[in-house]
C-alpha positions in Angstrom: 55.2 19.4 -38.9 58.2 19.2 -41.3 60.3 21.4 -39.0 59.7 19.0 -35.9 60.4 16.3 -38.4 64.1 17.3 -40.0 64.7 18.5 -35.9 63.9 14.4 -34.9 66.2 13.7 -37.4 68.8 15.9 -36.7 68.9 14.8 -32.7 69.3 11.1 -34.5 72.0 11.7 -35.9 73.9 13.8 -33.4 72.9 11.1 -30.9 74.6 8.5 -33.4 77.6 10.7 -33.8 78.2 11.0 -30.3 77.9 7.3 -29.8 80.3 6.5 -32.3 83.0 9.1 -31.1 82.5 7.5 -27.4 82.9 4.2 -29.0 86.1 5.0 -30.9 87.4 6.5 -27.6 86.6 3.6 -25.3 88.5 1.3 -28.4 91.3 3.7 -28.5 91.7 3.5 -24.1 91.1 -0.2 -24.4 93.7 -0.6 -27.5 96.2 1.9 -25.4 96.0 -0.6 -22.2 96.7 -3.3 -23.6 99.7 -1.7 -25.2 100.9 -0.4 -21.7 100.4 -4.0 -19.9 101.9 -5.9 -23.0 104.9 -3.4 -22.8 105.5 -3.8 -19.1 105.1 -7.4 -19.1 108.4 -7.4 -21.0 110.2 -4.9 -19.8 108.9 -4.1 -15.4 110.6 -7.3 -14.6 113.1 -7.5 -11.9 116.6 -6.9 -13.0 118.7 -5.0 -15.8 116.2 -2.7 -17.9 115.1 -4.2 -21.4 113.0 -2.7 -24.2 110.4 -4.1 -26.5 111.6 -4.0 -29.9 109.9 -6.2 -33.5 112.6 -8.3 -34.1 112.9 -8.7 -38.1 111.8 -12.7 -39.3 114.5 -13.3 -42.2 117.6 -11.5 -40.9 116.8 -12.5 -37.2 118.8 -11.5 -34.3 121.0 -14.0 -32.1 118.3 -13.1 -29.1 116.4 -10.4 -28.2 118.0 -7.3 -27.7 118.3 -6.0 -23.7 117.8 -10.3 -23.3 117.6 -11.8 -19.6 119.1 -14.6 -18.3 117.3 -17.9 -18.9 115.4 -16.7 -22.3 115.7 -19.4 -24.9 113.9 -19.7 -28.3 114.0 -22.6 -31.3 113.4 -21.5 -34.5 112.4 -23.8 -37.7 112.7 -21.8 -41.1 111.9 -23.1 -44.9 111.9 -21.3 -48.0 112.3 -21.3 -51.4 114.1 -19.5 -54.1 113.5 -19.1 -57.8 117.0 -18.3 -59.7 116.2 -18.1 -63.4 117.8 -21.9 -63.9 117.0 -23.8 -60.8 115.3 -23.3 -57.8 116.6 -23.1 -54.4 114.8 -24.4 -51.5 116.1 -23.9 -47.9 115.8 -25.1 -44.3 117.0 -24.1 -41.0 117.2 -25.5 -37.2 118.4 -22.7 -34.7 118.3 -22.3 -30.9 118.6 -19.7 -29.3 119.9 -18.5 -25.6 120.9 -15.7 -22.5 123.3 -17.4 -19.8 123.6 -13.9 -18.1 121.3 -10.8 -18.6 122.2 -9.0 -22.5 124.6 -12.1 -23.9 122.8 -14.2 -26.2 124.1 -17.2 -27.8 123.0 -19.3 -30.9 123.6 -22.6 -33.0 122.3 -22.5 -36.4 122.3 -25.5 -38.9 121.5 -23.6 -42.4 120.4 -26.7 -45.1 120.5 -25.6 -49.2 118.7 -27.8 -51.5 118.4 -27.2 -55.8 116.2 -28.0 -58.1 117.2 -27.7 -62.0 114.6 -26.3 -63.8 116.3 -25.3 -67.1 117.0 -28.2 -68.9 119.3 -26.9 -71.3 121.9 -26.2 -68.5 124.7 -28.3 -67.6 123.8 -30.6 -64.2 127.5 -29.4 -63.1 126.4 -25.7 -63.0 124.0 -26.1 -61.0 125.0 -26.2 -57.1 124.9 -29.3 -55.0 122.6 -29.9 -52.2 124.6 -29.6 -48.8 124.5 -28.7 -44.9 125.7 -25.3 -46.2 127.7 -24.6 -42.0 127.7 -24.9 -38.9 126.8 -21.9 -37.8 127.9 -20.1 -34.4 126.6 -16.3 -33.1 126.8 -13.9 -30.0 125.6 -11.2 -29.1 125.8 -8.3 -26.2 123.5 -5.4 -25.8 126.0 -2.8 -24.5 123.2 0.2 -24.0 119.6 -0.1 -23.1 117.5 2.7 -22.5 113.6 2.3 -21.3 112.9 6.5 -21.2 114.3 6.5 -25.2 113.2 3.1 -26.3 116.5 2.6 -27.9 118.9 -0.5 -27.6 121.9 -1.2 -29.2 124.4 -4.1 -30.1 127.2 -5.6 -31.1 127.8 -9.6 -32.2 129.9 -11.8 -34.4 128.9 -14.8 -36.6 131.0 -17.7 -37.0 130.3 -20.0 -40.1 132.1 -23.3 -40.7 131.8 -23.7 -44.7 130.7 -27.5 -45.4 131.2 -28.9 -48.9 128.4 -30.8 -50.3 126.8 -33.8 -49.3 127.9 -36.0 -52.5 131.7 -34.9 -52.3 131.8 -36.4 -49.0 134.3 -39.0 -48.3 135.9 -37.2 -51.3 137.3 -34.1 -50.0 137.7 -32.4 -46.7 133.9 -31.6 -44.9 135.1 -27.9 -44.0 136.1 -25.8 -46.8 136.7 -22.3 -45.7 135.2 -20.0 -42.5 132.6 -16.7 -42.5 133.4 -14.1 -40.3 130.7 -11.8 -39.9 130.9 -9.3 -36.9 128.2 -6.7 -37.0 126.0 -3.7 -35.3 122.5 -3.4 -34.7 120.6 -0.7 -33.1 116.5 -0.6 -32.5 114.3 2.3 -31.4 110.5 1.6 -30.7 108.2 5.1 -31.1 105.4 5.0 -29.1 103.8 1.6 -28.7 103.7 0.4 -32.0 106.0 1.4 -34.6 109.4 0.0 -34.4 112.8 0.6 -36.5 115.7 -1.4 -36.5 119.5 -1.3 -38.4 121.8 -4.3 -38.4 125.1 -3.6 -40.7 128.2 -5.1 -40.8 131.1 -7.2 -43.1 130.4 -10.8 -44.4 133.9 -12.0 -45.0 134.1 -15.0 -46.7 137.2 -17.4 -46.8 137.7 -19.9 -48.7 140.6 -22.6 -47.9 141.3 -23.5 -51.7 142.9 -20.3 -52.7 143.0 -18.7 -49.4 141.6 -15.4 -50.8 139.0 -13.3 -48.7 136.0 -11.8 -50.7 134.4 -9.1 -48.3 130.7 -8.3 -49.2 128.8 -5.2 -47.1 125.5 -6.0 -45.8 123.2 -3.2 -44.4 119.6 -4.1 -43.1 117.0 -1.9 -42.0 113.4 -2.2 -41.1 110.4 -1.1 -40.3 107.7 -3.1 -38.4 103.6 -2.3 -36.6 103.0 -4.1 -34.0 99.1 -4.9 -33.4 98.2 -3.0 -30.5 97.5 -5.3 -27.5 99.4 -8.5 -29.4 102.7 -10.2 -30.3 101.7 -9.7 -33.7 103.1 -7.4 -36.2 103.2 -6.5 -40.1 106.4 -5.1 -41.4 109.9 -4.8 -43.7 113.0 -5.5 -44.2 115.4 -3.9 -46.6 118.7 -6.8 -47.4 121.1 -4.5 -49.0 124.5 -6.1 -50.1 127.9 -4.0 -51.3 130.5 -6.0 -53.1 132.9 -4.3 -55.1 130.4 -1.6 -57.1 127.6 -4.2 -56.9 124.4 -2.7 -54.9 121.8 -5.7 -54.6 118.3 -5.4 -52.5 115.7 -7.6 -52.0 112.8 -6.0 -50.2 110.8 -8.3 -47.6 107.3 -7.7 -46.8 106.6 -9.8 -43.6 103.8 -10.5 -41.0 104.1 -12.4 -37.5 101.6 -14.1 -36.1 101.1 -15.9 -32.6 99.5 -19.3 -32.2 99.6 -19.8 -28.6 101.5 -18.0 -26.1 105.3 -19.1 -26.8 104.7 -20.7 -30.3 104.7 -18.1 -33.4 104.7 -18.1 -37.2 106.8 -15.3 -39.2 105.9 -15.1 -43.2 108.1 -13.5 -45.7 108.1 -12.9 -49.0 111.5 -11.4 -51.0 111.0 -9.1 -54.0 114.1 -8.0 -55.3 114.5 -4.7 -57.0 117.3 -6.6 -60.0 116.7 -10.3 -61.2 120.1 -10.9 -62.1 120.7 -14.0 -59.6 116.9 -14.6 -57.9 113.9 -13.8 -58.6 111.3 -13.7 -56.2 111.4 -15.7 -52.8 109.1 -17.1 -49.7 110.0 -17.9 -46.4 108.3 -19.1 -43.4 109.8 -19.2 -39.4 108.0 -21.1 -36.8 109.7 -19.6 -33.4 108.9 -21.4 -30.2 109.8 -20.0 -27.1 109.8 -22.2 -23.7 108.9 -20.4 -20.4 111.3 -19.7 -17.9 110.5 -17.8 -15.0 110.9 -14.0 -14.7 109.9 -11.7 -11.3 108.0 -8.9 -11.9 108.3 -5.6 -10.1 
């Protein structure tokens, strides 16, 4: 009697097991399609090849890399700051566009507000709100390659300096120029994981002494995409060279879409010395409108 009983229970639970192993297997096929018809629905479309890559949410890209013609994408950004005497709270309006397959344009207007929050410091050390440029970008994706996953590029960044907004009328509205060519190359492994490096010279300058101060900035990230989605957890490492200062802020970071062209990119900025900032937030709302792409 107990052997017939412990042999019920074993078939039970070998019955169970097996369930749950076809279960996990039917998830894993069902998770693996969706990745293959998200994937092609990108990148089987008519014309020059492009590749799916996570595009990082702080340091963004001037359009997708591989991008078609027609693609267009605004972007709304706010975030805020803490450095040690004041706060800094930010605000961005970009758009985003492909005239001809790989070349993507973009205007950016970059806004800088402060807050005082040390008391004790003098009201002229602290910086003054302002439009801080007028900001203008392009970018060409000089090698795609679908069997690899890999795409690579090259663009420059144009930044007309603006003074503050209370020195207006007072001195001259453009104060100096940013030039900022730089290099970015992607590589997506498998369906999910994606790596990205964008590096280049920030070269800043100014019209008042007409000096150039050259700072180093080297990005790299790591992102997961949900499988099946347009949604991914990741981050970004901001590394800065100036002179024999090393600065990094790590950025954790999630995307997440609302509806099918409107998304929401969160951010948070940890970085590793608090000499200038302490930690930070930031929040992207990208909206893409549809334009119309043939399939193959």
């Amino acid at each position: 009697m107990l052997k017939c009983y412990f042999t019920s229970i074993l078939i039970i639970l070998s019955s169970l097991s097996f369930g749950q192993e076809n279960q996990q297997d039917s998830t894993d096929i069902i998770n693996n399609r969706k990745d293959s018809i998200y994937i092609a629905e990108i990148e089987k479309v008519k014309g020059k090849p492009k590749v799916l890559h996570a595009e990082p949410l702080f340091i963004d890209l001037i359009r997708d890399l591989g991008a078609r013609k027609g693609e267009r994408e605004w972007n709304i950004g706010m975030g805020m700051t803490d450095r040690k005497t004041f706060d800094n709270y930010s605000a961005l309006i970009e758009y985003e566009f492909a005239p001809i397959d790989r070349l993507g344009f973009e205007v950016e207007l970059p806004f800088s507000f402060y807050y005082r929050t040390d008391t004790s410091i003098n009201r002229a050390e602290t910086p003054q709100s302002r439009l801080n440029s007028i900001k203008l970008a392009t970018q060409y994706s000089f090698y795609v390659n679908e069997k690899n996953s890999t795409s690579m590029a090259i663009g420059y960044i144009h930044e007309f300096e603006l003074t503050s907004f209370n020195k207006y009328g007072k001195e001259k509205i453009v104060k100096g120029n940013i030039y900022n060519p730089f290099f970015v190359a992607a590589k997506r492994w498998g369906d999910n994981f994606h790596t990205l490096l964008y590096t280049g010279p920030i070269i800043e300058h100014q019209f008042g002494n007409n000096k150039l101060n050259t700072i180093w900035q080297i990005n790299s990230n790591l992102h997961y995409m949900i499988p099946g989605t347009r949604n991914f957890i990741g981050i970004e490492f901001n590394k800065e060279l100036h002179k024999r200062d090393f600065d990094m802020t790590i950025r954790p970071q999630m995307r997440v879409g609302i509806t099918d062209n409107l998304l929401i990119g969160i951010v948070t900025g940890i970085p590793i010395k608090r000499e200038t900032q302490r930690f930070s937030s930031f929040l992207r709302l990208i909206y893409e409108p549809k334009h119309k792409v043939k399939h193959i």
